[in-house]
PyMOL CGO cylinders between C-alpha atoms (Angstrom):
from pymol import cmd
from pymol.cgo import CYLINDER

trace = [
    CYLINDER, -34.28, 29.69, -72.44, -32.83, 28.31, -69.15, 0.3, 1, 1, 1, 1, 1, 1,
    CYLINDER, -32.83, 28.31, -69.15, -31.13, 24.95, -69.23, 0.3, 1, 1, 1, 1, 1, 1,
    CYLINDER, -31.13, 24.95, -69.23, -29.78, 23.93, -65.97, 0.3, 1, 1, 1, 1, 1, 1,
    CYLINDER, -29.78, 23.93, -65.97, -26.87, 21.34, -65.36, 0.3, 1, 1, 1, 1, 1, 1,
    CYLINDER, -26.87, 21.34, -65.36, -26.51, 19.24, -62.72, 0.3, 1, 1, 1, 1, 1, 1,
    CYLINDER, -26.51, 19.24, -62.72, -24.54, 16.11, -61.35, 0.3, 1, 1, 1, 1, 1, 1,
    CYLINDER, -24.54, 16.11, -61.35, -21.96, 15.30, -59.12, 0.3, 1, 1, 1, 1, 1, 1,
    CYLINDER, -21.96, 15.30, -59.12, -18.08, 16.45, -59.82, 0.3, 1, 1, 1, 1, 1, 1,
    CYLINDER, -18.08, 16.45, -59.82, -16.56, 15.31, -63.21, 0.3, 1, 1, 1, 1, 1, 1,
    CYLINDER, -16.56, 15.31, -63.21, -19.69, 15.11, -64.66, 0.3, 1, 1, 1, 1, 1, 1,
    CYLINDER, -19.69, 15.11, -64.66, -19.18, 16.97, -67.48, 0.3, 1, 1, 1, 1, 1, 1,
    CYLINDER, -19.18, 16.97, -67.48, -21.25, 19.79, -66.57, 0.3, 1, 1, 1, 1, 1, 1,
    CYLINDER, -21.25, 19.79, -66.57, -18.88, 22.68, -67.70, 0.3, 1, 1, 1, 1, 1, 1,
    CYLINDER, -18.88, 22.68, -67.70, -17.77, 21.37, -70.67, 0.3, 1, 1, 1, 1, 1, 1,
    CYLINDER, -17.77, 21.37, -70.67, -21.01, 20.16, -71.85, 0.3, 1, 1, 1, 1, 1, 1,
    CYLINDER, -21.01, 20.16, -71.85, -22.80, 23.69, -70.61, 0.3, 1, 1, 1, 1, 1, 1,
    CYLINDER, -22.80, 23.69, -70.61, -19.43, 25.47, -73.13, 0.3, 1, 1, 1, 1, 1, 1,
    CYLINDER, -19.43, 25.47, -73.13, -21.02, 23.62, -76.06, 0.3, 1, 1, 1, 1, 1, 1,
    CYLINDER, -21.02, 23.62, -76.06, -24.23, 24.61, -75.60, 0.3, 1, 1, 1, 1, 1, 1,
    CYLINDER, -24.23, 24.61, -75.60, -23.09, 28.02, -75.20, 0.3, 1, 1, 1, 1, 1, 1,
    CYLINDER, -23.09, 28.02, -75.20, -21.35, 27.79, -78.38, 0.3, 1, 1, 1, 1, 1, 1,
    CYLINDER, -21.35, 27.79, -78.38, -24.35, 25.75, -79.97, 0.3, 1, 1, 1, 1, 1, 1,
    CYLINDER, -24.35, 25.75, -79.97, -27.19, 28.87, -78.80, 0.3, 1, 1, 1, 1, 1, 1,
    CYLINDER, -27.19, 28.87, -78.80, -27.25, 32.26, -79.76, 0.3, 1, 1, 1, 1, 1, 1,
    CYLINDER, -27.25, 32.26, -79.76, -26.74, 34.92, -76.88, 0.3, 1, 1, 1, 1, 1, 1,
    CYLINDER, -26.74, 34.92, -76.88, -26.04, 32.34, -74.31, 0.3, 1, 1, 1, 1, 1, 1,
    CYLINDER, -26.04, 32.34, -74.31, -24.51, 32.65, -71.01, 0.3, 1, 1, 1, 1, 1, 1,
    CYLINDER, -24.51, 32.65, -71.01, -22.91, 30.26, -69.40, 0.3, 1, 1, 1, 1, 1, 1,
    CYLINDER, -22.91, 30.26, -69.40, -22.90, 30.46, -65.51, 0.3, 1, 1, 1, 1, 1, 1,
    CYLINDER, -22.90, 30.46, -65.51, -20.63, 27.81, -63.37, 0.3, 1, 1, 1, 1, 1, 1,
    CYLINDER, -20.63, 27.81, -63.37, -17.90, 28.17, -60.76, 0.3, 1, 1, 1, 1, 1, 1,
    CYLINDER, -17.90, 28.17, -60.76, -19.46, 30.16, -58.37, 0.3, 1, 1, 1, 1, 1, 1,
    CYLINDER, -19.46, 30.16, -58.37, -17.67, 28.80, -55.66, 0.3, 1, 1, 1, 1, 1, 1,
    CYLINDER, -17.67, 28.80, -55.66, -14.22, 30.28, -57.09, 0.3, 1, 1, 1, 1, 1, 1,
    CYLINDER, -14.22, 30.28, -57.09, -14.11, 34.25, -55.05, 0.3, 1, 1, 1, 1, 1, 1,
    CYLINDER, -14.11, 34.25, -55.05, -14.85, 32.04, -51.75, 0.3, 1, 1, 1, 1, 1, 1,
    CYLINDER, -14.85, 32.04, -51.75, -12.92, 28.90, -51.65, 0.3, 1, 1, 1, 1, 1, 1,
    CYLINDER, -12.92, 28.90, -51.65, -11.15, 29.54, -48.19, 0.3, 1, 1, 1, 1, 1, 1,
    CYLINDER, -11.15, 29.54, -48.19, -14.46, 28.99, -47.08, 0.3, 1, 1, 1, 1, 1, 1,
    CYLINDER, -14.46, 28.99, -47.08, -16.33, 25.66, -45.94, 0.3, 1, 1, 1, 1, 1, 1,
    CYLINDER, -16.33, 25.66, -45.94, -18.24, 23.77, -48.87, 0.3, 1, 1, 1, 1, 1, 1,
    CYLINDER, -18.24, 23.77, -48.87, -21.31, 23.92, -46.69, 0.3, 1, 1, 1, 1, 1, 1,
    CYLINDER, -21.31, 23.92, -46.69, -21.32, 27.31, -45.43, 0.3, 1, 1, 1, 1, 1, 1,
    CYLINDER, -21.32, 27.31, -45.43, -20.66, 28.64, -48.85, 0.3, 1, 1, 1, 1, 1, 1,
    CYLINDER, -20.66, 28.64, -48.85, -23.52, 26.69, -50.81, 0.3, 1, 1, 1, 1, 1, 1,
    CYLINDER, -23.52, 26.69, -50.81, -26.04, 29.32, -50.08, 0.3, 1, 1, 1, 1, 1, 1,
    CYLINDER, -26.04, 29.32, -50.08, -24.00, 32.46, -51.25, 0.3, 1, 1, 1, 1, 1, 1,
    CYLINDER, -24.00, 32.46, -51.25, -23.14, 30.26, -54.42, 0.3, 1, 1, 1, 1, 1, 1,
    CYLINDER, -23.14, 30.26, -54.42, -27.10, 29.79, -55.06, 0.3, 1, 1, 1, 1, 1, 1,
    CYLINDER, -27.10, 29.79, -55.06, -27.41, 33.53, -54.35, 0.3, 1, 1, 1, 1, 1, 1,
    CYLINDER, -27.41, 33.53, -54.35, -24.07, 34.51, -56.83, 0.3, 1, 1, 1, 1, 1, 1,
    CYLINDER, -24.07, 34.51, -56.83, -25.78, 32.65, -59.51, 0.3, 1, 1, 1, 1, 1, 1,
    CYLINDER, -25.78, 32.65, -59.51, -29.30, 34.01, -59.11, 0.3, 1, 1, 1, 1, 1, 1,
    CYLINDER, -29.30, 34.01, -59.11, -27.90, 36.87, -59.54, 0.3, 1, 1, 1, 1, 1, 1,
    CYLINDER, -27.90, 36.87, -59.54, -26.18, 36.73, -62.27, 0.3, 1, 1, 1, 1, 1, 1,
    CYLINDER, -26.18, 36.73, -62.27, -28.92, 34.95, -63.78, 0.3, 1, 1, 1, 1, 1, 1,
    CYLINDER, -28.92, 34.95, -63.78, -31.19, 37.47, -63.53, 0.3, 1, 1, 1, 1, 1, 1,
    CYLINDER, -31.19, 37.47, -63.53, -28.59, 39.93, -65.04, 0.3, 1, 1, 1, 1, 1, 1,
    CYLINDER, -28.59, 39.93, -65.04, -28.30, 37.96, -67.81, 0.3, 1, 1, 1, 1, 1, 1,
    CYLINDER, -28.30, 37.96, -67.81, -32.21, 37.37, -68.11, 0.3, 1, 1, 1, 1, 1, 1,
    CYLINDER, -32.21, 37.37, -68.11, -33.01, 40.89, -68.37, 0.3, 1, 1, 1, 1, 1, 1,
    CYLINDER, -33.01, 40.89, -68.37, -30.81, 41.43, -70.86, 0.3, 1, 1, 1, 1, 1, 1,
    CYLINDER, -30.81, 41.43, -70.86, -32.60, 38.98, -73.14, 0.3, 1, 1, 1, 1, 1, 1,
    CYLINDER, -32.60, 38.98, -73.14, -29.74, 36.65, -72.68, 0.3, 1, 1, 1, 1, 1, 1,
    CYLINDER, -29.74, 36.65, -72.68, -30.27, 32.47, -72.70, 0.3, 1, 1, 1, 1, 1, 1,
    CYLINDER, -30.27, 32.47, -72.70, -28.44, 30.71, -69.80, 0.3, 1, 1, 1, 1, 1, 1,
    CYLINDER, -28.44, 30.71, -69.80, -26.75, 27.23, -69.40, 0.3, 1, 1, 1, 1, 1, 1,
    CYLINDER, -26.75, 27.23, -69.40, -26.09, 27.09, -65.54, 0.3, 1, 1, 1, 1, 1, 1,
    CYLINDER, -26.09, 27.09, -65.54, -23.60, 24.07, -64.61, 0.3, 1, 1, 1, 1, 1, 1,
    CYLINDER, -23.60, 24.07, -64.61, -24.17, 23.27, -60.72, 0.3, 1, 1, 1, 1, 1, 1,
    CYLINDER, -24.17, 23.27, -60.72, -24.52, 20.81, -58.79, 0.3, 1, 1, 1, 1, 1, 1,
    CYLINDER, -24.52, 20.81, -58.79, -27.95, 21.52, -56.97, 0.3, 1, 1, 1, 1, 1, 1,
    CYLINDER, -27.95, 21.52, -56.97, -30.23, 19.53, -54.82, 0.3, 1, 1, 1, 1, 1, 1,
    CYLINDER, -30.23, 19.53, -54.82, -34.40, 19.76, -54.88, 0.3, 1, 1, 1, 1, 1, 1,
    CYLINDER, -34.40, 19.76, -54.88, -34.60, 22.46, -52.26, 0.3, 1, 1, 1, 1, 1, 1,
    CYLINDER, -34.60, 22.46, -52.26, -32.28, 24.61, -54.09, 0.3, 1, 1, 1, 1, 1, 1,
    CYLINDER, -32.28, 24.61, -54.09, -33.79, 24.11, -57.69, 0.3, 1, 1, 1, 1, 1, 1,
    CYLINDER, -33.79, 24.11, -57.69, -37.20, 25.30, -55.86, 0.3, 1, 1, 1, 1, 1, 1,
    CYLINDER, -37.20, 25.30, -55.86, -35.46, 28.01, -54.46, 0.3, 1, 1, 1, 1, 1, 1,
    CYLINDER, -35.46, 28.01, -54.46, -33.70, 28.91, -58.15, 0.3, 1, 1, 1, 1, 1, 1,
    CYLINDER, -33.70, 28.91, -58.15, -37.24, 28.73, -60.04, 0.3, 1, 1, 1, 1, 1, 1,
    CYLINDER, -37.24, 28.73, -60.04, -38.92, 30.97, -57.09, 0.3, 1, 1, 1, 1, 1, 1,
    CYLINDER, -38.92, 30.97, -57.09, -36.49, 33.36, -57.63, 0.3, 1, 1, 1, 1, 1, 1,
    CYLINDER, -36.49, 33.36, -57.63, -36.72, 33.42, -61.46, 0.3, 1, 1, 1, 1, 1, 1,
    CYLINDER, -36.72, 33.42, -61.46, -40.17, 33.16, -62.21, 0.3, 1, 1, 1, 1, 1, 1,
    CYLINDER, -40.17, 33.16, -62.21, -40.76, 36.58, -62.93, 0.3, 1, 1, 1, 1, 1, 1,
    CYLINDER, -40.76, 36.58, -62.93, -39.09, 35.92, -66.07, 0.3, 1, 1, 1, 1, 1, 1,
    CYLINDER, -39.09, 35.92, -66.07, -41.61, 33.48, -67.24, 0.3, 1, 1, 1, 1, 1, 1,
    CYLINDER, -41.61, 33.48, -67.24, -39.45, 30.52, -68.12, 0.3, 1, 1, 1, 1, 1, 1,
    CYLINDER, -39.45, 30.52, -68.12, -39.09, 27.21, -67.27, 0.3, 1, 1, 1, 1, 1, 1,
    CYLINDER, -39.09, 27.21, -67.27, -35.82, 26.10, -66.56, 0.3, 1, 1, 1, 1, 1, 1,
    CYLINDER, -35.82, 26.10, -66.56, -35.25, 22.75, -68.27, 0.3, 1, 1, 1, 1, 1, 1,
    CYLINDER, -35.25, 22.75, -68.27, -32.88, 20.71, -65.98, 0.3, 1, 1, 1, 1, 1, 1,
    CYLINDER, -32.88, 20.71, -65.98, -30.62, 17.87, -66.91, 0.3, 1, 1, 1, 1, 1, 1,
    CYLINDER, -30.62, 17.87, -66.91, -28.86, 15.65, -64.85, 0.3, 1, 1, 1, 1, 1, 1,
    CYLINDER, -28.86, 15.65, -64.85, -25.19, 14.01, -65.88, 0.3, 1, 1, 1, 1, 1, 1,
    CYLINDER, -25.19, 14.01, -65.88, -25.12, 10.80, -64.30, 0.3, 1, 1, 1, 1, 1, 1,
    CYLINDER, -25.12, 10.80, -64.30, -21.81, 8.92, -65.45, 0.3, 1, 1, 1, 1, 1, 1,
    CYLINDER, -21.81, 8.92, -65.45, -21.22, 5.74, -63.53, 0.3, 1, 1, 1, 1, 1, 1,
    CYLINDER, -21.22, 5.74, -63.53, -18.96, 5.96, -60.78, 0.3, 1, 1, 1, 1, 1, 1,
    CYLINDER, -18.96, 5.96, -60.78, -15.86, 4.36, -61.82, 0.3, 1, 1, 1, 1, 1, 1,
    CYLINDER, -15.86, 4.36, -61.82, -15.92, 6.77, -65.13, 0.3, 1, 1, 1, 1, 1, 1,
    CYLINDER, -15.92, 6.77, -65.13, -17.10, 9.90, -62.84, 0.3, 1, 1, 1, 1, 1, 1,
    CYLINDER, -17.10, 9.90, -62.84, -13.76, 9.48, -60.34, 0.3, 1, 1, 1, 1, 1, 1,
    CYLINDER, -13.76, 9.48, -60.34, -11.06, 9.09, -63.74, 0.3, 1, 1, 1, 1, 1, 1,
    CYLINDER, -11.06, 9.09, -63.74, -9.20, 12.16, -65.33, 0.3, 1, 1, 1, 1, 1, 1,
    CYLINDER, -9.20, 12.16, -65.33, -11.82, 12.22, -68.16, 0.3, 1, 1, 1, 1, 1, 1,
    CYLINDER, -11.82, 12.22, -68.16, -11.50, 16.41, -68.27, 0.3, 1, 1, 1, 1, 1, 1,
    CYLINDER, -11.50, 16.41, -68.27, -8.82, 18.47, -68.82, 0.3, 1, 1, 1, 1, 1, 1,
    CYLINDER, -8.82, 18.47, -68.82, -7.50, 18.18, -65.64, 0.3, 1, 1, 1, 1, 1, 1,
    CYLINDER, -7.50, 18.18, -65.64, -6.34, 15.30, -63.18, 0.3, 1, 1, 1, 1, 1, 1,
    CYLINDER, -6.34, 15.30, -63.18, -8.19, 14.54, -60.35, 0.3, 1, 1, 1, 1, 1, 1,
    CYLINDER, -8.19, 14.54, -60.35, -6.98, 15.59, -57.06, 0.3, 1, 1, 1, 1, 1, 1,
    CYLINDER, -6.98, 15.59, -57.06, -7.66, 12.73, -54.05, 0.3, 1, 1, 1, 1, 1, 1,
    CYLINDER, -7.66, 12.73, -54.05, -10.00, 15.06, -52.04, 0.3, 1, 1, 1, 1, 1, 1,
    CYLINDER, -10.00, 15.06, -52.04, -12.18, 15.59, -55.33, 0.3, 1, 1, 1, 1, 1, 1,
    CYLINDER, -12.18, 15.59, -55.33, -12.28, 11.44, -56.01, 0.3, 1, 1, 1, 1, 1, 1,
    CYLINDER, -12.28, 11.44, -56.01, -13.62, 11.31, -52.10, 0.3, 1, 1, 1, 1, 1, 1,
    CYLINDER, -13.62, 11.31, -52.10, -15.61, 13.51, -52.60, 0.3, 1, 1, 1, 1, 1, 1,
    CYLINDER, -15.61, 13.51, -52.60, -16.92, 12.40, -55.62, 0.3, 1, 1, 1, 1, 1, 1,
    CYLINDER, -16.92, 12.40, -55.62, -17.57, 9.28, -53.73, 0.3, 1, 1, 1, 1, 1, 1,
    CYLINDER, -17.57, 9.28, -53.73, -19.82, 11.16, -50.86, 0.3, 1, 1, 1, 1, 1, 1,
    CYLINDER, -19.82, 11.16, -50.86, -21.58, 13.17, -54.26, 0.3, 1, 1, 1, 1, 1, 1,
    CYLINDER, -21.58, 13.17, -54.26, -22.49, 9.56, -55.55, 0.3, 1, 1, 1, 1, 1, 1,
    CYLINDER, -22.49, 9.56, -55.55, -23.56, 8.21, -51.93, 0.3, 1, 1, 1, 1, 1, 1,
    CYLINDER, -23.56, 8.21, -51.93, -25.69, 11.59, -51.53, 0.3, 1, 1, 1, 1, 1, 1,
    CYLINDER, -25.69, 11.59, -51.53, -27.15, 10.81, -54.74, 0.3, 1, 1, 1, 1, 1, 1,
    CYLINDER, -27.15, 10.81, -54.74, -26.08, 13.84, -56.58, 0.3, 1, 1, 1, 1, 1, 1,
    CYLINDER, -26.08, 13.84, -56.58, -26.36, 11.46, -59.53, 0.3, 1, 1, 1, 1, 1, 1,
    CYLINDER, -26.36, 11.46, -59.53, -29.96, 10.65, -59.32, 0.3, 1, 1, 1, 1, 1, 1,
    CYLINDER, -29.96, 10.65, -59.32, -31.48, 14.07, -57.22, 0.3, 1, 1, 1, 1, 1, 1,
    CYLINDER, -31.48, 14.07, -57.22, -35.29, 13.34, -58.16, 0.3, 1, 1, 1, 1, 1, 1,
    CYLINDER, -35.29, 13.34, -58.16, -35.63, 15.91, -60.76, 0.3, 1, 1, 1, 1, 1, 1,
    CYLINDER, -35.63, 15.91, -60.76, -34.92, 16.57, -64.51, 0.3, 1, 1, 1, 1, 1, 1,
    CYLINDER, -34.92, 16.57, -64.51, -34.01, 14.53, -67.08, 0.3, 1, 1, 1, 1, 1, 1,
    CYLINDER, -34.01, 14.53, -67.08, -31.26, 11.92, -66.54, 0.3, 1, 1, 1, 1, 1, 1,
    CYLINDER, -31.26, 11.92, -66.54, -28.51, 11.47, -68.49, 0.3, 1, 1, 1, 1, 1, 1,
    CYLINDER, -28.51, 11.47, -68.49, -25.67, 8.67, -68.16, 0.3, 1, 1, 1, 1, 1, 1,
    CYLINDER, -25.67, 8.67, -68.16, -23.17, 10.11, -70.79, 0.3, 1, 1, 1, 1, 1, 1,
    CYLINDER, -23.17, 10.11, -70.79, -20.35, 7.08, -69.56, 0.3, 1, 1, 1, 1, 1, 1,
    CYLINDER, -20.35, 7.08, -69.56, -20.04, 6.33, -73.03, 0.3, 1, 1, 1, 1, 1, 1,
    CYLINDER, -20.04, 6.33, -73.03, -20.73, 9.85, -74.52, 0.3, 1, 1, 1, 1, 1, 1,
    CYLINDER, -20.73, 9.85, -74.52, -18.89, 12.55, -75.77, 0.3, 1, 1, 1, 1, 1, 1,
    CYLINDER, -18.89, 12.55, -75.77, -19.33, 16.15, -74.44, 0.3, 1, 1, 1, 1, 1, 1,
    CYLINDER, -19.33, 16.15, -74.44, -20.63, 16.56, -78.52, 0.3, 1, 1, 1, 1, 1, 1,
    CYLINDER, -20.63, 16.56, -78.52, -22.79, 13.85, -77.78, 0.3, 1, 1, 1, 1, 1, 1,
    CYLINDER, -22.79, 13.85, -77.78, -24.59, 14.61, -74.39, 0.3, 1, 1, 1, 1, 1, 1,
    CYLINDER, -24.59, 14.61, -74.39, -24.74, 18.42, -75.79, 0.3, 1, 1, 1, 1, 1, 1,
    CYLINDER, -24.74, 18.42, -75.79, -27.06, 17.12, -78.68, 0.3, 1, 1, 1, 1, 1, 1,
    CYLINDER, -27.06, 17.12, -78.68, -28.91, 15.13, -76.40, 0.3, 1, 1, 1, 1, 1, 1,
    CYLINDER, -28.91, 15.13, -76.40, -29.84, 17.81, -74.33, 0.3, 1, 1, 1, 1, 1, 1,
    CYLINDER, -29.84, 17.81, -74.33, -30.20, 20.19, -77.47, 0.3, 1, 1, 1, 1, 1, 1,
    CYLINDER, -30.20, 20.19, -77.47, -33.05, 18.04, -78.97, 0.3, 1, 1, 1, 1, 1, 1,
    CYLINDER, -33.05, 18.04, -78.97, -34.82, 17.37, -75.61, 0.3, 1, 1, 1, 1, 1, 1,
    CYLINDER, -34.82, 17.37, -75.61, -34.87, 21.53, -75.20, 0.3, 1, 1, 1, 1, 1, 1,
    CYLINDER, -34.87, 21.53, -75.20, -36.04, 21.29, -78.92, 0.3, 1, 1, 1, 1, 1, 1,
    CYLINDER, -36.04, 21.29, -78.92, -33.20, 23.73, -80.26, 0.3, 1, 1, 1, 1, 1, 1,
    CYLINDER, -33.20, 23.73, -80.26, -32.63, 22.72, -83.96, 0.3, 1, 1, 1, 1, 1, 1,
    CYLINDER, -32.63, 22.72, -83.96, -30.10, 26.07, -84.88, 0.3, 1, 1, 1, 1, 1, 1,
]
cmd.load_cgo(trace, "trace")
């Protein structure tokens, strides 16, 4: 099983992609692959995150392990993710986490915000990281993680 999780920053994607982790047996849960690069330029490093993840997806995959993958990604690089996969023979189910944008830009994580992030946010909404054409929506405003983790449990059909 492949669930991927997508939306802008603040989301929810990480902590919702923890409790499916938790939730499905042998599950791995691959986000933050921005983290051994961050000196370098969001733009310039979006294609050696897509490649990090692949990666480690197919790692994972060949060890008979699910995934939950928590990233923002846009059309070209979800075509680009299931190309690269598809010798595994599974679909990757992808949600989106749409919160509106006056929830999406408060401290609703574990974390504050920092300025930069509520900007760009802002450019994430305007870019329409919140609606990207694919998958199945989600506006989880007035959800809990719990909440808009069962959602996307039953809609993968997971009843463990």
């Amino acid at each position: 099983m492949i669930i991927l999780i997508t939306g802008p920053i603040n989301a929810g994607k990480t902590t919702v992609g923890k409790i499916l982790q938790e939730r499905i047996p042998r599950t791995a849960l691959l986000e933050r692959f921005r983290q051994p690069i961050q000196w370098m330029s969001i733009e310039e490093s979006i294609p050696l995150n897509i490649a990090n993840m692949v990666g480690s997806a197919k790692i994972f995959l060949r060890h008979g392990l699910n995934l939950v993958i928590a990233y923002p990604v846009s059309l070209q690089e979800l075509r680009r993710i299931e190309a690269e996969l598809s010798e595994f023979g599974q679909d990757i189910q992808t949600f989106v986490l749409a919160p509106r944008l006056e929830v999406a830009t408060t401290d609703r994580g574990g974390r504050p915000l920092q300025p930069w992030e509520v900007e760009r946010i802002k450019e994430q909404y305007a870019e329409g990281y919140h609606r990207p054409g694919y998958g199945q929506v989600i506006d989880n405003s007035e959800q809990t993680p719990e909440e808009t983790a069962k959602v996307i449990l039953e809609a993968v059909g997971f009843t463990g």
